[in-house]
Backbone and ligand atoms as CSV (ligand in chain L), in Angstrom:
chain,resi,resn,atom,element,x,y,z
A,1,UNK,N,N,59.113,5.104,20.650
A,1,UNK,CA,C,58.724,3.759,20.230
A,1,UNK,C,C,57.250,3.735,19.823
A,2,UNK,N,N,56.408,2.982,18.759
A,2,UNK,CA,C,55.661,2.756,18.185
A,2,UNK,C,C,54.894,1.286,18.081
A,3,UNK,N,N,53.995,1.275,18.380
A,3,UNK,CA,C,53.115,0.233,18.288
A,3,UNK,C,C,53.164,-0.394,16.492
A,4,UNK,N,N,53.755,-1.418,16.048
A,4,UNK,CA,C,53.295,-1.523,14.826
A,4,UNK,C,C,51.991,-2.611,14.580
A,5,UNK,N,N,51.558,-2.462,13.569
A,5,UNK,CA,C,50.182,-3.436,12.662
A,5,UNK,C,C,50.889,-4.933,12.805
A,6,UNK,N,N,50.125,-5.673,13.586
A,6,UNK,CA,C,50.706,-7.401,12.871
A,6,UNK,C,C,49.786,-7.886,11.859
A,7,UNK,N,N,50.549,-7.941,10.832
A,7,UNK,CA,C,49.481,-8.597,9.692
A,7,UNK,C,C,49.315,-9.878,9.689
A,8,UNK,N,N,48.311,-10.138,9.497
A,8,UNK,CA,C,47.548,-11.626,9.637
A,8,UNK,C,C,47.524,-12.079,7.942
A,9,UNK,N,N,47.648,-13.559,8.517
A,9,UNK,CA,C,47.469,-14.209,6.933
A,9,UNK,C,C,46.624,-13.972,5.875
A,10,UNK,N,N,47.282,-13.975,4.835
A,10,UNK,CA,C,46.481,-13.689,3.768
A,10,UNK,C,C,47.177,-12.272,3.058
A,11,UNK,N,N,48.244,-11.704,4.002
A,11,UNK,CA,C,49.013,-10.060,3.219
A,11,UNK,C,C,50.127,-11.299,3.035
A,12,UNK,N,N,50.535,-10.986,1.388
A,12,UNK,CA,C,51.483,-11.783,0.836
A,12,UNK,C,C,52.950,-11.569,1.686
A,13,UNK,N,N,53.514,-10.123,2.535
A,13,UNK,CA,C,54.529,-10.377,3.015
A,13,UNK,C,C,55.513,-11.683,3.881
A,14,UNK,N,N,53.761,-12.389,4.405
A,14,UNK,CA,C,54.161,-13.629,5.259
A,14,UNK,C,C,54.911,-14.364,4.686
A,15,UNK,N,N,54.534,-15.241,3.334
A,15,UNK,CA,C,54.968,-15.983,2.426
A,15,UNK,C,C,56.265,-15.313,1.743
A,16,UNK,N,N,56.844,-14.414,1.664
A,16,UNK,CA,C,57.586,-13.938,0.892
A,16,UNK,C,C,59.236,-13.992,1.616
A,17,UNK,N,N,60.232,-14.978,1.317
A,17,UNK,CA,C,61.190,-15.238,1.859
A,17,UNK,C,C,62.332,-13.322,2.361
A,18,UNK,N,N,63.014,-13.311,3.273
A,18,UNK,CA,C,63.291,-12.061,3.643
A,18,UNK,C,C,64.619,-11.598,3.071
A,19,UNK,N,N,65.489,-10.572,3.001
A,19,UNK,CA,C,66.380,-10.373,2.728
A,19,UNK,C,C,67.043,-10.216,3.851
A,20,UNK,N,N,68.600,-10.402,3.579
A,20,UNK,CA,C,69.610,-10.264,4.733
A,20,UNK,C,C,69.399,-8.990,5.225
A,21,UNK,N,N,69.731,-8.776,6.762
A,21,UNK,CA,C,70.232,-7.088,6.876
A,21,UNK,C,C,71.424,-7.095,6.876
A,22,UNK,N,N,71.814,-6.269,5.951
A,22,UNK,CA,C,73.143,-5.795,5.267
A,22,UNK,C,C,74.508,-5.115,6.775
A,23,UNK,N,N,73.901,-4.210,7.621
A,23,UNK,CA,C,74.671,-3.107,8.361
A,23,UNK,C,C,73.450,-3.224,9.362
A,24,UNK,N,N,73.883,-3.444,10.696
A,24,UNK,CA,C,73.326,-3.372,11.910
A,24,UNK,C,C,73.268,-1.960,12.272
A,25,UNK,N,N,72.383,-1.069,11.856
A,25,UNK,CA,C,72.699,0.774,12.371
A,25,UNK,C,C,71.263,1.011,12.634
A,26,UNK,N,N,71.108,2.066,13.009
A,26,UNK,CA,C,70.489,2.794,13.783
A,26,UNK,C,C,68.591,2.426,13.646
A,27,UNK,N,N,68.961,2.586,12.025
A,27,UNK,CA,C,67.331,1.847,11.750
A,27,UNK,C,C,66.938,0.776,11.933
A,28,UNK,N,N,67.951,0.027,12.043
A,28,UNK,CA,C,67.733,-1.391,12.363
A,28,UNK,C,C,67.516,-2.109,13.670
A,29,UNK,N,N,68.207,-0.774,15.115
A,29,UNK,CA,C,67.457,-0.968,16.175
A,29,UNK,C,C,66.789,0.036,16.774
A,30,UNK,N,N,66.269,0.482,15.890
A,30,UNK,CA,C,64.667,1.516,15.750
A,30,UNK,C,C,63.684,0.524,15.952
A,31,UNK,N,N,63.624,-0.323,14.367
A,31,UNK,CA,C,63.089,-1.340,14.170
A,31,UNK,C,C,62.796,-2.159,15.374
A,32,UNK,N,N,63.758,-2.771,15.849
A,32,UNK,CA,C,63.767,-3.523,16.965
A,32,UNK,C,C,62.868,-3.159,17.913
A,33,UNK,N,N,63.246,-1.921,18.855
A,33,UNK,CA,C,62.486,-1.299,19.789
A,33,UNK,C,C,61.047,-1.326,19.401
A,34,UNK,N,N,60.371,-0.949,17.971
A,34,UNK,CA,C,59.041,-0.971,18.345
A,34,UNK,C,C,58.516,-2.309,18.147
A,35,UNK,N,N,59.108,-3.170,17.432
A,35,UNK,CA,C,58.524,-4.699,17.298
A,35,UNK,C,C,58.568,-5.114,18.868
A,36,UNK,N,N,59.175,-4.761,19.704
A,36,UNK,CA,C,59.760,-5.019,20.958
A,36,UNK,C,C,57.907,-4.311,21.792
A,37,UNK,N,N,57.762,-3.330,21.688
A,37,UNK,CA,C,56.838,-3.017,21.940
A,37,UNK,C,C,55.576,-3.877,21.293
A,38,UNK,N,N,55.800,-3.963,20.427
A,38,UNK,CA,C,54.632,-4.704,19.446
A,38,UNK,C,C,54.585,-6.322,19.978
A,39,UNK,N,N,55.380,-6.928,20.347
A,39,UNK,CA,C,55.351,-8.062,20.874
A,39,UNK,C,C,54.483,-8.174,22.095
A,40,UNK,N,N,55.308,-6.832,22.861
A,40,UNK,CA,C,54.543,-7.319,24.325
A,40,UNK,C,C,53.322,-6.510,24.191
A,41,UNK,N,N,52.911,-6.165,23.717
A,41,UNK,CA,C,51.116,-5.592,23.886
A,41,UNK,C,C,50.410,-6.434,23.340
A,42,UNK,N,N,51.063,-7.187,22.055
A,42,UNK,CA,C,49.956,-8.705,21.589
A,42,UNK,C,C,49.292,-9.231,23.031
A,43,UNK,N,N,50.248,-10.545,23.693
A,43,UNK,CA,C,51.695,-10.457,23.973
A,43,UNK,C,C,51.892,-11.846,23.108
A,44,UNK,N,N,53.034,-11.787,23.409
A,44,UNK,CA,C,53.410,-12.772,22.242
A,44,UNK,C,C,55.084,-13.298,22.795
A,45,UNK,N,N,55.408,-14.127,22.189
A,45,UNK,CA,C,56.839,-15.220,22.797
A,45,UNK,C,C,57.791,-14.991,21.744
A,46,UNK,N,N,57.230,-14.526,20.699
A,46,UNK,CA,C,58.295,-14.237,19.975
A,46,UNK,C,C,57.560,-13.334,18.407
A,47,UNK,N,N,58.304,-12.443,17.298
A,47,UNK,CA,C,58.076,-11.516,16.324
A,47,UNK,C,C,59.192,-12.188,15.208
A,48,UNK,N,N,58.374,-11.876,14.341
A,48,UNK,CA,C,59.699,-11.595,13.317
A,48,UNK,C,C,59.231,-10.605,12.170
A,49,UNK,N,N,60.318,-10.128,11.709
A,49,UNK,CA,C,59.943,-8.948,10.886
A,49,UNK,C,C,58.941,-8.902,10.167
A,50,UNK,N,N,58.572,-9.707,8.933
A,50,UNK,CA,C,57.277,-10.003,8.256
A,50,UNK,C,C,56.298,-9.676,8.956
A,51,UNK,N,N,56.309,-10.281,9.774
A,51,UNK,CA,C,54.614,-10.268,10.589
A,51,UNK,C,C,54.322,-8.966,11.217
A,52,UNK,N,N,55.850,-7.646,10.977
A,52,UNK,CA,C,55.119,-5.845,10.825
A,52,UNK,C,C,55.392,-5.305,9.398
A,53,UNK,N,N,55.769,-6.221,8.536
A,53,UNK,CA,C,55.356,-5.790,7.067
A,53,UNK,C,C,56.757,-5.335,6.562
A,54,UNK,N,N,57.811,-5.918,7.062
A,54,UNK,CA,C,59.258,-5.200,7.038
A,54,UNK,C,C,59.633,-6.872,6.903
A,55,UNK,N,N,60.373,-6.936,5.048
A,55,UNK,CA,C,60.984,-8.284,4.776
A,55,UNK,C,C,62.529,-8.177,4.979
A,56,UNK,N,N,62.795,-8.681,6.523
A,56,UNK,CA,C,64.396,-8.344,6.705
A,56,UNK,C,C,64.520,-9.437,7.222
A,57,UNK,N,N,65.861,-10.337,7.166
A,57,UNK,CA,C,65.763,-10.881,8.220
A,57,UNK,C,C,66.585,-11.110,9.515
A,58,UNK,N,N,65.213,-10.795,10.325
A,58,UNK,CA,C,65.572,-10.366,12.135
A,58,UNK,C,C,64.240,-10.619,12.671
A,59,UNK,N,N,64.262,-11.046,13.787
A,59,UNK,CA,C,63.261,-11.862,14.421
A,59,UNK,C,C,63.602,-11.206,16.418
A,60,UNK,N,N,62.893,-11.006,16.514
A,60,UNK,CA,C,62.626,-11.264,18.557
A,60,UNK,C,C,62.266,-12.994,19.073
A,61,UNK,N,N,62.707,-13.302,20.017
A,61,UNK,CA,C,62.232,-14.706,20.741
A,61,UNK,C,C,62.321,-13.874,22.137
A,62,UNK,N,N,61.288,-14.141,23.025
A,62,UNK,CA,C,61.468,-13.742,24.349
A,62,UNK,C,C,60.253,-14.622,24.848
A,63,UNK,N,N,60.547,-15.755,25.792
A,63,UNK,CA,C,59.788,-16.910,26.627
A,63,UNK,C,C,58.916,-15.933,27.527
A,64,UNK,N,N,58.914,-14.827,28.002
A,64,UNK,CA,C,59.086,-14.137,29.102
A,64,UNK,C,C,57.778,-13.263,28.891
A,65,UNK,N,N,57.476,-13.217,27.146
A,65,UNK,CA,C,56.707,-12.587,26.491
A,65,UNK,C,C,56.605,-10.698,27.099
A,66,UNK,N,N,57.533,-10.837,27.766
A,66,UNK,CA,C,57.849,-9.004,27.475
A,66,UNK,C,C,57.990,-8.414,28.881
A,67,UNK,N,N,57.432,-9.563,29.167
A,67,UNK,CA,C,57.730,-9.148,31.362
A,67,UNK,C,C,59.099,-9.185,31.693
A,68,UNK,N,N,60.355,-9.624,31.263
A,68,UNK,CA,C,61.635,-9.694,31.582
A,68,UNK,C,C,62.291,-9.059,30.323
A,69,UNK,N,N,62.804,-7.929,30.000
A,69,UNK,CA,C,63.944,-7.350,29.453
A,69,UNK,C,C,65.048,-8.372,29.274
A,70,UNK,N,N,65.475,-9.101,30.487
A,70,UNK,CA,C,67.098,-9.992,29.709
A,70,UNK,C,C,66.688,-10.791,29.661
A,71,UNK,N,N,65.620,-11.363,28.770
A,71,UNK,CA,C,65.043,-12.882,28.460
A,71,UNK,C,C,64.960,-12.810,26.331
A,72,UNK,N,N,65.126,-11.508,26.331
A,72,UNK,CA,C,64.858,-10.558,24.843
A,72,UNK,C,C,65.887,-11.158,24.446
A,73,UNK,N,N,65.534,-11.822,23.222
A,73,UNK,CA,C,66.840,-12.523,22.314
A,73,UNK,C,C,66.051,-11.480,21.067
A,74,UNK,N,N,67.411,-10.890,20.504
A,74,UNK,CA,C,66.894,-10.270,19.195
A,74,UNK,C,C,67.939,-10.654,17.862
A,75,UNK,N,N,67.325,-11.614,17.262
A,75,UNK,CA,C,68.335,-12.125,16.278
A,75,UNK,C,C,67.997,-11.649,14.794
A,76,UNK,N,N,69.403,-10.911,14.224
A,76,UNK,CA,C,69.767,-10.357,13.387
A,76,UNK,C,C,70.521,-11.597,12.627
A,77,UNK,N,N,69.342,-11.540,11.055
A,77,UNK,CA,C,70.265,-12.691,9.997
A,77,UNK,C,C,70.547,-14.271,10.616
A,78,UNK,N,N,69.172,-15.125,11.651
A,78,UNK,CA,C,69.512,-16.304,12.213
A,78,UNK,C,C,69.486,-17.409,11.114
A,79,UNK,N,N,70.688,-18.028,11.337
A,79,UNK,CA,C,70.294,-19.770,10.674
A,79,UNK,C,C,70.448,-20.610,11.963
A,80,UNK,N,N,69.679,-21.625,11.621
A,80,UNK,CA,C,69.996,-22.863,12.368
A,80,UNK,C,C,71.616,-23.589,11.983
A,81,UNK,N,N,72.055,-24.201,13.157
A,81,UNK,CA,C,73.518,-24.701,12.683
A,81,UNK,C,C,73.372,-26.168,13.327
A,82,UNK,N,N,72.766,-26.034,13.699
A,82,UNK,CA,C,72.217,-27.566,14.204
A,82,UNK,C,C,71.139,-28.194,14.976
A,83,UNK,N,N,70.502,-28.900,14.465
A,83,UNK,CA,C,69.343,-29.376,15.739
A,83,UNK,C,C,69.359,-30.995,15.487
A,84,UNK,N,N,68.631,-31.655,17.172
A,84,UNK,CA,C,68.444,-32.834,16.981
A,84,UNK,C,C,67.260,-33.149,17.911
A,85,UNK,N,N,66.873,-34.446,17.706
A,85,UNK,CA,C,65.797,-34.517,18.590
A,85,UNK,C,C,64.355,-34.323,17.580
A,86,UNK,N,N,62.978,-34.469,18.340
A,86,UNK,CA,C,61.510,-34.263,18.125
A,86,UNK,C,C,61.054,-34.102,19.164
A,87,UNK,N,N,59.949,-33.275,18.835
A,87,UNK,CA,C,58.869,-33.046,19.674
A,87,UNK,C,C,57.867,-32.263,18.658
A,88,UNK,N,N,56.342,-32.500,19.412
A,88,UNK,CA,C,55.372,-32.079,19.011
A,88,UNK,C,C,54.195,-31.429,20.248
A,89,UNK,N,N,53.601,-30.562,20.000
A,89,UNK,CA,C,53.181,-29.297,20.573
A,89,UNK,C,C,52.414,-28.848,19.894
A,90,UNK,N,N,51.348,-27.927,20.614
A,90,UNK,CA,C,50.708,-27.437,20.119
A,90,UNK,C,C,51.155,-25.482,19.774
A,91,UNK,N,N,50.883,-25.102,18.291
A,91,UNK,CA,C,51.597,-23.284,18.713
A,91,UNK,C,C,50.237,-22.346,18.525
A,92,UNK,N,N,50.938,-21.283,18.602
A,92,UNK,CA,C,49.690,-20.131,17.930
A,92,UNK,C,C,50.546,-19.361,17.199
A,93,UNK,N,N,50.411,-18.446,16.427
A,93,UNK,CA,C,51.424,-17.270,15.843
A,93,UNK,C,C,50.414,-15.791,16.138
A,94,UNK,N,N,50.856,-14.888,16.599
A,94,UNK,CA,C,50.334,-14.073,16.236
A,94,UNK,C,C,49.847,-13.043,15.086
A,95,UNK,N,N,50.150,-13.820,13.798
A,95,UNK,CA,C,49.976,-13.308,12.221
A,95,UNK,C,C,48.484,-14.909,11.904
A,96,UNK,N,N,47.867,-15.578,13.165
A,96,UNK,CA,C,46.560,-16.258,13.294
A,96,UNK,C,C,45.880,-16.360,14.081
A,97,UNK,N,N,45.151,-15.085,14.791
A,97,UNK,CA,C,44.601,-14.877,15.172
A,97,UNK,C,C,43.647,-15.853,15.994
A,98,UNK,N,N,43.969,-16.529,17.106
A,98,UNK,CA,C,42.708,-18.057,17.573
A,98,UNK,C,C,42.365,-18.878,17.161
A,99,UNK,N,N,44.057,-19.263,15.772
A,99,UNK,CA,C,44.484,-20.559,15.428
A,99,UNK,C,C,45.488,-20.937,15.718
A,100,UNK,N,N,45.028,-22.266,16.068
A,100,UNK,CA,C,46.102,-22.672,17.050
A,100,UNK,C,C,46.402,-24.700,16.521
A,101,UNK,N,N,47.726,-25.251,16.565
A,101,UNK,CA,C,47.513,-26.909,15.837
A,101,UNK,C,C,48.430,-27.059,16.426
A,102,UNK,N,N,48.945,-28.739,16.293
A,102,UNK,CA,C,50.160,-29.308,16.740
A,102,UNK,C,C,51.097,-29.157,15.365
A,103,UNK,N,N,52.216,-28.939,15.839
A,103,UNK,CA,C,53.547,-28.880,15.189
A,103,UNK,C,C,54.567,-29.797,15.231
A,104,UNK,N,N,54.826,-30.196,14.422
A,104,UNK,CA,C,56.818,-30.928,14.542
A,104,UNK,C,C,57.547,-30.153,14.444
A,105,UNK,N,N,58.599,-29.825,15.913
A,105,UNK,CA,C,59.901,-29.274,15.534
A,105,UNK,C,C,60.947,-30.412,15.948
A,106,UNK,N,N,62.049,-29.790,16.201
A,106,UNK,CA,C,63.016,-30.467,16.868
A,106,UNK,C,C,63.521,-30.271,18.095
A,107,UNK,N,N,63.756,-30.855,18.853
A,107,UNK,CA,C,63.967,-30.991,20.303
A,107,UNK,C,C,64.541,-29.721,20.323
A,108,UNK,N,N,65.963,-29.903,20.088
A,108,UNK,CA,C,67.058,-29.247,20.566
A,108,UNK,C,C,67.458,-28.331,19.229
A,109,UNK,N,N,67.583,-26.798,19.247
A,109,UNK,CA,C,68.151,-26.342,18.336
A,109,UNK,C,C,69.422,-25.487,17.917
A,110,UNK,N,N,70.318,-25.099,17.280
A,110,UNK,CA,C,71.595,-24.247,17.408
A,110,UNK,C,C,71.584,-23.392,16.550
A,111,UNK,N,N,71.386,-22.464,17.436
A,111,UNK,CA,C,71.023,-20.755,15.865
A,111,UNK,C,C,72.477,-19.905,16.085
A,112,UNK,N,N,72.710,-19.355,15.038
A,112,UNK,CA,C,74.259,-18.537,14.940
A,112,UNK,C,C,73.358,-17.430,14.302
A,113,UNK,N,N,73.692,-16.325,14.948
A,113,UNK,CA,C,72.844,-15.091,14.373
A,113,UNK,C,C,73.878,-13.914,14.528
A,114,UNK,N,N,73.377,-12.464,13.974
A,114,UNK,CA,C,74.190,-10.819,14.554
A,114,UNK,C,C,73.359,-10.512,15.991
A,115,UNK,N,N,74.425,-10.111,16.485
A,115,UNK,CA,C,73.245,-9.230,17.529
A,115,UNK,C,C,73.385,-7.670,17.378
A,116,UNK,N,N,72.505,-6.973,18.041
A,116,UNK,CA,C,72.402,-6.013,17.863
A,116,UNK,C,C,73.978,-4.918,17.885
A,117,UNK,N,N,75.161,-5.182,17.787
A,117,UNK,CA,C,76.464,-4.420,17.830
A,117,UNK,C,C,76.707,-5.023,16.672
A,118,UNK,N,N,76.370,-5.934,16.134
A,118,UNK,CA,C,77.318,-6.817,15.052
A,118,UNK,C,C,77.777,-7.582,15.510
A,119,UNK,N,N,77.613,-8.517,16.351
A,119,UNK,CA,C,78.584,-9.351,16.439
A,119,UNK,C,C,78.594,-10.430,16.566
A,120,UNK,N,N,79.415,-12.056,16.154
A,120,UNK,CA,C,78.126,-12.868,16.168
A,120,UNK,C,C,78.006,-14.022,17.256
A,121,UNK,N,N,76.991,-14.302,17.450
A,121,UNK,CA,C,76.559,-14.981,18.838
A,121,UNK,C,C,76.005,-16.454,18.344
A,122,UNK,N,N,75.965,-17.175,19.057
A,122,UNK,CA,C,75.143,-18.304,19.014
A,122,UNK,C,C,74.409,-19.014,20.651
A,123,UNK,N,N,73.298,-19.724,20.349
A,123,UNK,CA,C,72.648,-19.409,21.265
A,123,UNK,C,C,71.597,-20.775,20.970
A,124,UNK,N,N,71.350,-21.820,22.202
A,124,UNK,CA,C,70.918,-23.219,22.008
A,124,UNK,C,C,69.727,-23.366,22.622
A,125,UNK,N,N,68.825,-23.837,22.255
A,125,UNK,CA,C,67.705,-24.024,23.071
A,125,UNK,C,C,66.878,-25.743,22.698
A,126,UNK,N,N,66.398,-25.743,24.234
A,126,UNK,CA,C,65.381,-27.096,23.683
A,126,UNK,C,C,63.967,-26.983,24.379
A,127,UNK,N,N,63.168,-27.789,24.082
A,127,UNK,CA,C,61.670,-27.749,24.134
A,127,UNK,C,C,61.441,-26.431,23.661
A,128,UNK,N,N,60.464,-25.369,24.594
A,128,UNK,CA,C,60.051,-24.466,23.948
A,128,UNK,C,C,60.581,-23.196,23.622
A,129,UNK,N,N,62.237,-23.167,23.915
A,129,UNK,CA,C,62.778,-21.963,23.522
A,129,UNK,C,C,63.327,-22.977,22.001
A,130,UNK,N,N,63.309,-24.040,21.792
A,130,UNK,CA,C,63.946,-24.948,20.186
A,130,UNK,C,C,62.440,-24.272,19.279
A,131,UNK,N,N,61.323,-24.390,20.343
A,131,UNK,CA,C,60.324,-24.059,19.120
A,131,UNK,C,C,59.596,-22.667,18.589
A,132,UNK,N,N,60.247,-21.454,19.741
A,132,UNK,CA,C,59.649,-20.852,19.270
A,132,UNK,C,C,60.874,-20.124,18.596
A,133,UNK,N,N,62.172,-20.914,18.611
A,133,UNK,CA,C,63.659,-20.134,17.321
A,133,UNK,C,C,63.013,-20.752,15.939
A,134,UNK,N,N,62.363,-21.949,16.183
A,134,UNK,CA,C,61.966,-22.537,14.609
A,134,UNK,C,C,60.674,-21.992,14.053
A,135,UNK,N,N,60.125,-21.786,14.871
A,135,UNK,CA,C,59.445,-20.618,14.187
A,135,UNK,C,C,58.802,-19.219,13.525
A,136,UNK,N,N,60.266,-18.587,14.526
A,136,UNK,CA,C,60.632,-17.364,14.065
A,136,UNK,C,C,61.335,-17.519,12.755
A,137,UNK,N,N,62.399,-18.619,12.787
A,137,UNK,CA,C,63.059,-18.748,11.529
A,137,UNK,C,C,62.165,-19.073,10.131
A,138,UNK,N,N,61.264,-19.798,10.735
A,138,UNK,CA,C,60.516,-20.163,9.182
A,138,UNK,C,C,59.634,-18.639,8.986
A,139,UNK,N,N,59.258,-17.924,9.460
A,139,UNK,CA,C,58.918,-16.465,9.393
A,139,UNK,C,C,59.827,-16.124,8.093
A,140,UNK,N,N,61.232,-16.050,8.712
A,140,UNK,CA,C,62.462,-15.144,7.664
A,140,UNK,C,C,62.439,-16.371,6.119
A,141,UNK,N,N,61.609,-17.468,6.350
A,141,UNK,CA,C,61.589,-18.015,4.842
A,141,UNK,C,C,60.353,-17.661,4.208
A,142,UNK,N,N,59.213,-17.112,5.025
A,142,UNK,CA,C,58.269,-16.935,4.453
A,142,UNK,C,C,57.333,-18.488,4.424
A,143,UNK,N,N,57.687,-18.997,5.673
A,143,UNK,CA,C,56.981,-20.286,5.743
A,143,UNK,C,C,56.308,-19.802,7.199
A,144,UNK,N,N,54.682,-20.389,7.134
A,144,UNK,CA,C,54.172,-20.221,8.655
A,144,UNK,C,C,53.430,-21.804,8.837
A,145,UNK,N,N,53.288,-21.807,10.148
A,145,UNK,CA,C,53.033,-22.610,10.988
A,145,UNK,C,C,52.113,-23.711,10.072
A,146,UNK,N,N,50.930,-23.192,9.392
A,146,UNK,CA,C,50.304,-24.099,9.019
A,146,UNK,C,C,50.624,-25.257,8.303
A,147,UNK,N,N,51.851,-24.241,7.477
A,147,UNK,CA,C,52.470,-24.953,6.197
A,147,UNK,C,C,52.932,-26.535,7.131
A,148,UNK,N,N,53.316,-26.037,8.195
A,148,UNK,CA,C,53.566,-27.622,8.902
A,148,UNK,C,C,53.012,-28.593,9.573
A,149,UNK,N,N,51.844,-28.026,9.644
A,149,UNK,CA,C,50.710,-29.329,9.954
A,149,UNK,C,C,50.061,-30.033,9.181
A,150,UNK,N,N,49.271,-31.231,10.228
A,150,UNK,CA,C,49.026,-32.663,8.705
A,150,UNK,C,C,48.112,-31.676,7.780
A,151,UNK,N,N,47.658,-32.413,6.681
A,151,UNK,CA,C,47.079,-31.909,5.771
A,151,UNK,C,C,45.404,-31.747,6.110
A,152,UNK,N,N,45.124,-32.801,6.759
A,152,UNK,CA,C,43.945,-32.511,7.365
A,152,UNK,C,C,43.226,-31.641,8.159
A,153,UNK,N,N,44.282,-31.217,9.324
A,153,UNK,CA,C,44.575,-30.201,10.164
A,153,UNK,C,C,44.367,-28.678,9.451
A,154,UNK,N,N,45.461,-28.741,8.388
A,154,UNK,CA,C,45.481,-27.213,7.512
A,154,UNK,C,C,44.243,-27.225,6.353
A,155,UNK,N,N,43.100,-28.574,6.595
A,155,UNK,CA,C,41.785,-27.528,5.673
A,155,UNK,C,C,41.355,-27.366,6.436
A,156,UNK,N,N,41.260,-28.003,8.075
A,156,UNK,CA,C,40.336,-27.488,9.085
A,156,UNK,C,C,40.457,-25.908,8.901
A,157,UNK,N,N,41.592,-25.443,9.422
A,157,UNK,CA,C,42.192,-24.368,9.699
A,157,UNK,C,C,41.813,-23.286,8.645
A,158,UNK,N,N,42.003,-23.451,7.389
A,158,UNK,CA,C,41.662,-22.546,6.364
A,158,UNK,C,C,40.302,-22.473,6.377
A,159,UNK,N,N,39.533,-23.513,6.574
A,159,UNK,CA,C,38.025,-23.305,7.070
A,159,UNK,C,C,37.719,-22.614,7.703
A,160,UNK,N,N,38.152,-22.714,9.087
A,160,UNK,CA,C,37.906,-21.647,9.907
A,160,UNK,C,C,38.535,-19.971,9.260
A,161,UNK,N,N,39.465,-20.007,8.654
A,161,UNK,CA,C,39.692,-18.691,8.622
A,161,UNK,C,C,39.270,-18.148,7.710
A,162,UNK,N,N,38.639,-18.568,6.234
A,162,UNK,CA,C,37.630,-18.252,5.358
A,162,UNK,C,C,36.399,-17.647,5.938
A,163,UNK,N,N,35.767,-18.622,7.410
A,163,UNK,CA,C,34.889,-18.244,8.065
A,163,UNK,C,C,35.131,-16.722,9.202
A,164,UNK,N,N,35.912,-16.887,9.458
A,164,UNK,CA,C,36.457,-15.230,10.225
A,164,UNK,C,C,36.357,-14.282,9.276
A,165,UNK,N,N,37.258,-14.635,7.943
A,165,UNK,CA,C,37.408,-13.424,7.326
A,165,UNK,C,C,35.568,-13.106,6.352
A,166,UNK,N,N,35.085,-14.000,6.425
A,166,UNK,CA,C,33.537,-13.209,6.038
A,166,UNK,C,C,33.075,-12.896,7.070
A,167,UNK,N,N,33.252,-13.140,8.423
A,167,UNK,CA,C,32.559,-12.640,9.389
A,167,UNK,C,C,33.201,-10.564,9.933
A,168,UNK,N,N,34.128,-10.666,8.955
A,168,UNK,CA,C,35.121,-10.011,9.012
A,168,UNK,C,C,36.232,-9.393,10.549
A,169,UNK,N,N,36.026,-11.069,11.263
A,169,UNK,CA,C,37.450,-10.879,12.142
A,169,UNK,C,C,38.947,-11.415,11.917
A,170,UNK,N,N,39.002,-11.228,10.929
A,170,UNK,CA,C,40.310,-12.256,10.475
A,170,UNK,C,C,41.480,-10.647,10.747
A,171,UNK,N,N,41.756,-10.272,12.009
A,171,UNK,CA,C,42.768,-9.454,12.418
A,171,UNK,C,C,42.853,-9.608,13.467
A,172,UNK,N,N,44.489,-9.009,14.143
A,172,UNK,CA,C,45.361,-8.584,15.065
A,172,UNK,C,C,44.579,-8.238,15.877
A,173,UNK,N,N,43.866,-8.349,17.111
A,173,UNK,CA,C,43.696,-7.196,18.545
A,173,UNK,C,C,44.888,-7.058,19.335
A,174,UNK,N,N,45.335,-6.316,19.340
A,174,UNK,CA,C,46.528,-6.550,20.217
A,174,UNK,C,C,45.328,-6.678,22.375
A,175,UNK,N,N,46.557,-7.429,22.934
A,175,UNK,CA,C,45.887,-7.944,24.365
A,175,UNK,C,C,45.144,-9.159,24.406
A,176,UNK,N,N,44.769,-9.505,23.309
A,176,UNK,CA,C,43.477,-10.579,22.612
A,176,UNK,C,C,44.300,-12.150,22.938
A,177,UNK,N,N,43.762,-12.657,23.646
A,177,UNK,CA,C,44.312,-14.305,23.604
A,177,UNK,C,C,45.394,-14.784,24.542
A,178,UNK,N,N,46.731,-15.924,23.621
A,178,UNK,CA,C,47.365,-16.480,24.847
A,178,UNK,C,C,48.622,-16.010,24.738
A,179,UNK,N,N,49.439,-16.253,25.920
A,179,UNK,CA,C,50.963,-15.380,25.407
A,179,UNK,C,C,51.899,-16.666,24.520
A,180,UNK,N,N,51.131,-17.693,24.153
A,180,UNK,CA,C,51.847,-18.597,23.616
A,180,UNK,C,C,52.018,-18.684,21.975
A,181,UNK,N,N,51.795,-17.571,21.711
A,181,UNK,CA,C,51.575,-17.290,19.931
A,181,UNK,C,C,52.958,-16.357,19.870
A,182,UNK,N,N,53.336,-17.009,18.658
A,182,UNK,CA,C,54.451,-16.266,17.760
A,182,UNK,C,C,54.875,-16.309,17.074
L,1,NI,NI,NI,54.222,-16.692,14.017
C-alpha cells in the first residue's frame, strides 16, 4: 500500500466530472487500499478518487476517520436515490487545505452504490454521515464544497487561497489539521 498526493484546488482534475468504473477487479481495489491509507494519514472522514488524481467514480466515507476498519464505506459508482430534510454545518475537504464554510446539505440521504465484489448495496445516512456521502458525491461530479457556499463566503475563501498560494502554502500536509475534512 502507498501513500498517494491529495491535490488541492486549482489541479483541474477536481472540477472534471468522473467516469463510471466499468469491472470491479483487482486495480480497482489496489486503488482502494492506498486511498484507504491516504485518508487516514491526512486524516480525513472521507476521499474520493479525484482528490488522488484518478477520475473514476468511487469514493471512501469513514466517520471513524481510519481508527475503525468496519466503519470504511467504500462506494463504487454512488448515486443518491433519495434524500430529504436540511441542515447546515460547517465542512473542510481535504483537496482545501484550512478552508473551512457552512454548507447546505440534506438531512437524510439514500446512496445505491457497487461494493467492492460487485454487488449492489444501498446504504442511508443522516446528519453527518448524509453530509459527508454528499460530498464525496459532488467530488465524482467534479463539484467541491465551495461551489456551495453563499457567494460572499466563496470570495472570502478564494481570497484567502490566492493569499496561500503566493505565500506558497496552498498544499496537502498530510497529519496537518482536523479529522473533519473530506
Ligand atoms: Ni472534499
Amino acid at each position: 500500500m502507498a501513500l498517494m498526493d491529495i491535490r488541492v484546488y486549482g489541479d483541474p482534475v477536481l472540477e472534471k466530472k468522473t467516469e463510471s468504473v466499468k469491472t470491479v477487479d483487482d486495480d480497482i481495489r489496489k486503488l482502494v487500499a492506498d486511498m484507504y491509507e491516504t485518508m487516514k494519514a491526512a486524516p480525513g472522514i472521507g476521499l474520493a478518487a479525484p482528490q488522488v488524481g484518478v477520475s473514476k467514480r468511487l469514493c471512501l466515507v469513514d466517520l471513524s476517520a481510519g481508527s475503525d476498519p468496519d466503519r470504511l464505506l467504500v462506494l463504487v459508482n454512488p448515486e443518491i436515490i433519495s434524500e430529504e430534510g436540511y441542515q447546515k454545518a460547517e465542512e473542510g475537504c481535504l483537496s482545501f487545505p484550512g478552508i473551512f464554510g457552512h454548507v447546505e446539505r440534506p438531512m437524510r440521504v439514500k446512496v445505491r452504490y457497487t461494493d467492492l465484489d460487485g454487488g449492489t448495496q444501498e446504504v442511508e445516512g443522516d446528519e453527518l454521515l448524509a453530509r459527508a456521502l454528499c460530498h464525496e458525491i459532488d467530488h465524482l461530479e467534479g463539484v467541491v464544497f465551495i461551489n456551495r457556499m453563499s457567494p460572499l463566503k466563496r470570495r472570502l475563501v478564494m481570497k484567502a487561497i490566492r493569499k496561500l498560494r503566493r505565500e506558497g502554502q496552498w498544499e496537502h500536509r498530510p497529519g496537518e489539521g482536523s479529522e473533519e475534512r473530506a
